[in-house]
ZAMARGU-4260 file (C-alpha; in steps of 0.2 Angstrom, whole numbers, plus 5000, padded with zeros to 4 digits):
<rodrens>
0) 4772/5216/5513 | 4761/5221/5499 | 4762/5240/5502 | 4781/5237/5503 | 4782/5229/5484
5) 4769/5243/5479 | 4782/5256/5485 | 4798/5247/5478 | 4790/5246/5460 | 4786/5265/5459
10) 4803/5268/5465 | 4808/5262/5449 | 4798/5268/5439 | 4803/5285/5446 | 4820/5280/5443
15) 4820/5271/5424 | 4803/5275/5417 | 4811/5266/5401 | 4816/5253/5410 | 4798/5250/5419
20) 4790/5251/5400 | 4800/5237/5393 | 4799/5226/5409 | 4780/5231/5407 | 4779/5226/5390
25) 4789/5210/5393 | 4777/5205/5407 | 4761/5208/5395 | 4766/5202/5376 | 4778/5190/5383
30) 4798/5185/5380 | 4799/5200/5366 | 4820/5196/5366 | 4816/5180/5360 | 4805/5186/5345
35) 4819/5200/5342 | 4833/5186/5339 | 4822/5175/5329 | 4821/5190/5318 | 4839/5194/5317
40) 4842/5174/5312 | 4826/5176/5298 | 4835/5193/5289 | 4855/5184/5291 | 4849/5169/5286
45) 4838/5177/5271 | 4854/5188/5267 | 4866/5172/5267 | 4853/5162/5252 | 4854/5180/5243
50) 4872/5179/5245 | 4876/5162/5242 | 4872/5153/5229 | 4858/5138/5225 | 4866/5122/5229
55) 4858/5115/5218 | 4863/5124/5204 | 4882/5118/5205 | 4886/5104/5192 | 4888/5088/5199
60) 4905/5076/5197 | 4896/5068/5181 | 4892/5083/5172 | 4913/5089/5176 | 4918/5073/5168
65) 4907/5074/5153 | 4914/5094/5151 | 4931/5087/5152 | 4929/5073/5139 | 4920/5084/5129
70) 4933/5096/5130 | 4947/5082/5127 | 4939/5076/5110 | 4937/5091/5105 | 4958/5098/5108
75) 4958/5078/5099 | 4951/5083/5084 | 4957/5097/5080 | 4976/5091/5082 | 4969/5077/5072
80) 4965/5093/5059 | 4980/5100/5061 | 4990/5084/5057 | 4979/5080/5042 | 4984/5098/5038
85) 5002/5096/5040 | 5004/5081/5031 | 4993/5087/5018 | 5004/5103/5015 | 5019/5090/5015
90) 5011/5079/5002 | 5005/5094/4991 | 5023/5101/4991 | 5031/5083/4986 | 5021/5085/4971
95) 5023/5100/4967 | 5041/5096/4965 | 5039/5080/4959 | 5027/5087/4944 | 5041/5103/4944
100) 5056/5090/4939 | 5044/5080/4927 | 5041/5097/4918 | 5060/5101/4919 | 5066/5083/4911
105) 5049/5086/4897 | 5057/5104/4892 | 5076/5097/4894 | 5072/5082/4881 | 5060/5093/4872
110) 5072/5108/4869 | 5087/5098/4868 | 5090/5103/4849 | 5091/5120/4855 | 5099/5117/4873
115) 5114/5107/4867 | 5121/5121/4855 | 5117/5135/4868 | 5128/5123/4881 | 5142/5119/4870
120) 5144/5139/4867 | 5144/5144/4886 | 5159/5130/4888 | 5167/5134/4874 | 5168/5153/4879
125) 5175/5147/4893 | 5187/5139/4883 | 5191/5155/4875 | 5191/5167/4888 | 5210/5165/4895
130) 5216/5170/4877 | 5204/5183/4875 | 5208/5191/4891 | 5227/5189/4887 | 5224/5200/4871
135) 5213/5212/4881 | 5229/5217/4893 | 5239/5218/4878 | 5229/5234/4874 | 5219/5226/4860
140) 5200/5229/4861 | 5188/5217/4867 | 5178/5216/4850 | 5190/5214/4841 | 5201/5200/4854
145) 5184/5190/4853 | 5185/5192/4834 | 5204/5185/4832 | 5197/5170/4845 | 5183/5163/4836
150) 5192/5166/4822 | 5207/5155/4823 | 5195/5142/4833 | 5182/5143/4816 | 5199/5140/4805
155) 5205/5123/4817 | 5189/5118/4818 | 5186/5119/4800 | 5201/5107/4796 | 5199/5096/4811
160) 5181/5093/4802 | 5187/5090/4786 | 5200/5078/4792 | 5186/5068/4801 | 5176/5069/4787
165) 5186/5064/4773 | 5190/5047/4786 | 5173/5043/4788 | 5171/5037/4769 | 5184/5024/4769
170) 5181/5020/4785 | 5164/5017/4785 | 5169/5005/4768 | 5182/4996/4776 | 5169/4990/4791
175) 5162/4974/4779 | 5179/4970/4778 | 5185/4971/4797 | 5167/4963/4800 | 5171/4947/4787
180) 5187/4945/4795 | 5178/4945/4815 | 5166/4932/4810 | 5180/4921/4802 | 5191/4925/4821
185) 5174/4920/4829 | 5171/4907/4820 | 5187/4895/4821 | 5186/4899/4839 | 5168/4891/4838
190) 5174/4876/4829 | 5190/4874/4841 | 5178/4874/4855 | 5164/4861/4846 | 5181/4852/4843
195) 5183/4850/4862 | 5166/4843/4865 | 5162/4824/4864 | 5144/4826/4859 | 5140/4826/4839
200) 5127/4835/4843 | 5133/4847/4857 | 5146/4852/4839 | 5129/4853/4831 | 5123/4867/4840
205) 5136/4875/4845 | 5140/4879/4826 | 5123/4883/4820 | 5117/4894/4837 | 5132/4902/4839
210) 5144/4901/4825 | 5130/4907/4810 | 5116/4915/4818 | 5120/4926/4836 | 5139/4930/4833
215) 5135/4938/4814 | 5118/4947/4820 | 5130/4953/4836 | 5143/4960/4824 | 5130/4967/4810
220) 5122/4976/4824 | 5139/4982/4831 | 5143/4987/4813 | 5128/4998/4809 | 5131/5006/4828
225) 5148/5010/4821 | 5139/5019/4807 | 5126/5028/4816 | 5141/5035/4828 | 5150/5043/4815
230) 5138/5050/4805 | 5132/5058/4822 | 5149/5062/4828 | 5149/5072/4811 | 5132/5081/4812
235) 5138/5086/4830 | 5155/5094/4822 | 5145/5102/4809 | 5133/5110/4823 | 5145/5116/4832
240) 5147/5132/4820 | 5131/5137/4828 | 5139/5133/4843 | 5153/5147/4837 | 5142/5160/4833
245) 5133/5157/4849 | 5149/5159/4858 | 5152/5177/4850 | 5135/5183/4858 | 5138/5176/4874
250) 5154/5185/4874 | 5147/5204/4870 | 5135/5200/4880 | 5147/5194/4897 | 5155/5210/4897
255) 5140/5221/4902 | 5131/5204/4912 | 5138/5206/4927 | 5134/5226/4929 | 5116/5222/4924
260) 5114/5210/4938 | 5120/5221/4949 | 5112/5234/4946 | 5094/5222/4946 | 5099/5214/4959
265) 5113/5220/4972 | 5132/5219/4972 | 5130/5203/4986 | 5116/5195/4977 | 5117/5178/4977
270) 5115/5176/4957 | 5131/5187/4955 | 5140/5177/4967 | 5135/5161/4959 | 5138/5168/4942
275) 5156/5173/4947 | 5160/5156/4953 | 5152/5147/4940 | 5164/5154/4929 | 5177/5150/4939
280) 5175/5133/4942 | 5168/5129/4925 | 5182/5139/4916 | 5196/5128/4925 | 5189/5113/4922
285) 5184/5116/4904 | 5203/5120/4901 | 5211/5107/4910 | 5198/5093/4904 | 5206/5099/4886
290) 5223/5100/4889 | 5222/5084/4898 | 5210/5077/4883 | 5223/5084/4873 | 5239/5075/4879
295) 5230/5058/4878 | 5225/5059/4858 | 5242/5065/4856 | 5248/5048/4863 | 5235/5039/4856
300) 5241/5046/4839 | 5259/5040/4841 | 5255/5021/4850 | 5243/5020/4833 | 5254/5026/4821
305) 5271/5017/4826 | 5261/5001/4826 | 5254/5004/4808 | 5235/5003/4814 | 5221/5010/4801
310) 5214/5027/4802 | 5227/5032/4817 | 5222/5049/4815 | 5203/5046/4814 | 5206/5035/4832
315) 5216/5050/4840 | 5203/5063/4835 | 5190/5053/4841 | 5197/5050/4857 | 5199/5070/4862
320) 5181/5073/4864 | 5176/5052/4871 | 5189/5057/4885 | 5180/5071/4891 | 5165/5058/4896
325) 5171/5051/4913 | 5179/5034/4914 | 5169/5027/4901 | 5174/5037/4886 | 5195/5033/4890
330) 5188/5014/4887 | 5175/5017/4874 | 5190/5026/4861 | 5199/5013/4865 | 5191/4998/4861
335) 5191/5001/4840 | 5208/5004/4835 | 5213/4989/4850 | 5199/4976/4837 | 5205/4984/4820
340) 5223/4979/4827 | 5218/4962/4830 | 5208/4959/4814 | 5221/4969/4803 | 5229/4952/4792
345) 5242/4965/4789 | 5246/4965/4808 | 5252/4952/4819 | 5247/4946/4835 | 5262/4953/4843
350) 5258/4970/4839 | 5239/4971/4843 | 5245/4967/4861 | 5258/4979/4861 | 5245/4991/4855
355) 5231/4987/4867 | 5245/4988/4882 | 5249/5004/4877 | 5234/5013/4877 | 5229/5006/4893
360) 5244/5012/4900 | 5240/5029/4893 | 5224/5030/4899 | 5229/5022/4915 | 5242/5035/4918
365) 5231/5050/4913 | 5215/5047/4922 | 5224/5040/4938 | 5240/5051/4940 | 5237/5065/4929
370) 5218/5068/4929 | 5215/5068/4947 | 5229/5079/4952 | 5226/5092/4940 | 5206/5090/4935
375) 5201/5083/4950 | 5206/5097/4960 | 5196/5111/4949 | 5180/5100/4951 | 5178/5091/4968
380) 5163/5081/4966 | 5159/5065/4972 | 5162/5051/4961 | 5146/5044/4964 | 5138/5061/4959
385) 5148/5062/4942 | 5144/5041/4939 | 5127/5045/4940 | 5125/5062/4931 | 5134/5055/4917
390) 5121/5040/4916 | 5107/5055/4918 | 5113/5068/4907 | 5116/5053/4894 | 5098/5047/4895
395) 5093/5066/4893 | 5103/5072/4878 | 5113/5056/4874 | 5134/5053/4870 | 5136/5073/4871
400) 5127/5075/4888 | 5138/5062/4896 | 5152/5076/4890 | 5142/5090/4896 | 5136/5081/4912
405) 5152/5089/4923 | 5149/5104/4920 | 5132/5106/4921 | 5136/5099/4936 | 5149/5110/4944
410) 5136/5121/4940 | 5122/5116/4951 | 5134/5112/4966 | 5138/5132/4965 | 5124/5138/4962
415) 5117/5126/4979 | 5132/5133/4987 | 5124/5149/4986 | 5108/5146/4992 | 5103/5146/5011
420) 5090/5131/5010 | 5101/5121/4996 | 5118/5121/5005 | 5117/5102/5012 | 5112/5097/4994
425) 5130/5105/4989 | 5137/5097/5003 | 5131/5080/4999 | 5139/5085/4981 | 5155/5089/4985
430) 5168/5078/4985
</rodrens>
């Protein structure tokens, strides 16, 4: 048996001498395969930790929720500067035009001796602008059309002022009269009421509080306003020869205006647009406001003077350029010649009626029929808009700047027209 394996092993390692080596080897250092494998695991597995990274280095659940928060107050804070930014920006741009129309009203007040004058030119070119430019297609030259204008307007002027003038002396005599003759009215209506009353000394009081001390105070105060109201109207009418020379510059100027913006600014600026408008609208209402100012003085003149009132004349002028003041200036021309018709002895009670009905009828007629139809449709603003500019221009430059308030007006509405971020104010505007 043993000389059989002895043979069988040298057969093979005749055959593989490779073979019989590594069997060799495996039979002396032991299970060499198994070392081999262990091996291989050591490099893979020392491959994987260089390939994948430390689990312990990875941030744990906490240290993602603290990141997140972190990150959140963070986006949090800066929206929060943002906002603070924003409304910042908003605040600084509400006063900025708060301080802007502060500055504007200071300069507008401030100026207004030199405002007012500049004003009354640029509407009373209007005024004279259809008759220039019917002169001008005649074939007479512009100059000289302008010249003949302002002529013939400084020569009615002139006589208009002198009328008013030489009414305002013995008018401003006869108040002491019209004013004794009110308190007596006043008066024996006191003491037919006091007769009335039961009391002795309810009649007591009534006669001392109201019948000697308010009522005359009232009507000395309403004298003296009387005063300062003419002697104004008159500084207003002697300024307005400024106001005509003004208007002549304003007028060799306009006809080169409209090339110079042009050429500064582009033939579909804006300004030009708003400029040619402007005219337009201002020019149709400054017309239609005098002719319709016109036909009521010329009514006034004849209800005053078939009824034998004082100073029928002063009354009707005085009324022509009250009735360009909305609403308010129909009444306020009323109101005089109605109480020198009821004070007038001369008068009876009859006719001060008579009188006071028919200028309300006159004015009733005008600024409800006439007015709306034919002024109303060259100015379209809101009612609301013209109450309230009236009562702001009349703060700003007093009685003449509730006369100039629509047309300042008119105005702004085109010129807000005309601009992209100021459209919804002309739409609030327009009426």
């Amino acid at each position: 048996m043993e000389t059989l394996m002895v043979k069988s092993k040298k057969k093979l390692q005749s055959k593989n001498p490779s073979e019989s080596s590594s069997l060799k080897l495996d039979s002396e250092n032991g299970p060499l395969t198994e070392d081999i494998i262990g091996e291989s695991t050591k490099e893979e597995s020392s491959l994987l930790k260089v390939k994948q990274p430390d689990q312990t280095t990875r941030p744990s659940k906490f240290e993602h929720d603290t990141a997140d928060r972190e990150q959140t107050m963070m986006s949090t804070k800066q929206l929060r500067a943002f906002r603070s930014d924003e409304s910042y920006r908003i605040a600084q741009g509400v006063t900025m035009r708060l301080m802007a129309i502060l500055l504007i009203g200071f300069l507008l007040i401030y100026l207004k001796s030199l405002l007012i004058p500049l004003v009354l030119s640029i509407l009373f070119a209007f005024l004279v602008s259809p008759s220039i430019n019917r002169m001008t297609a005649l074939g007479i030259p512009f100059t000289l059309s302008t010249l003949i204008a302002h002529t013939f307007s400084l020569v009615a002027l002139s006589a208009v002022l002198f009328s008013f003038t030489a009414t305002v002396g013995p008018l401003s005599r006869s108040l002491p009269k019209y004013r004794d003759a009110m308190v007596s009215e006043i008066t024996q209506g006191v003491e037919w009421v006091s007769g009335k009353l039961d009391s002795p000394k309810a009649k007591e009081t009534l006669k001392k509080e109201i019948g000697e001390s308010v009522l005359p105070k009232a009507i000395d105060q309403g004298v003296k306003l009387t005063q300062s109201g003419l002697s104004t109207t008159t500084t207003i009418l002697g300024n307005f020869f400024l106001t005509l020379l003004l208007s002549i510059f304003i007028f060799m100027e306009s006809a080169s205006l409209k090339t110079k913006v042009s050429e500064a600014f582009g033939k579909d600026h804006a300004l030009l647009m708003s400029l040619s408008d402007i005219g337009l609208d201002v020019r149709a209402y400054v017309v239609a406001k005098t002719l319709t100012s016109l036909l009521t003085s010329v009514c006034v003149f004849a209800v005053l003077k078939i009824a034998e009132v004082d100073f029928a004349f002063f009354w009707a002028m005085l009324t022509f350029p009250l009735n360009f003041i909305p609403t308010v200036g129909a009444i306020a021309a009323s109101l005089p010649p109605i109480t020198i018709a009821l004070l007038d002895p001369n008068l009876s009670l009859s006719t001060a009626v008579a009188v006071t009905i028919g200028l309300g009828l006159i004015n009733a007629f005008i600024g409800s029929v006439v007015e709306p139809n034919y002024v109303g449709q060259k100015v379209k603003l809101s009612p609301l808009v013209v109450f309230l500019s009236m009562l702001l221009w009349g703060l700003i430059w007093g009685p003449i700047g509730m006369i100039l308030a629509i047309p300042i007006m008119v105005s702004v509405k085109v010129i807000c027209s005309h601009v992209e971020g100021l459209k919804p104010i002309a739409i609030m505007m327009r009426g």
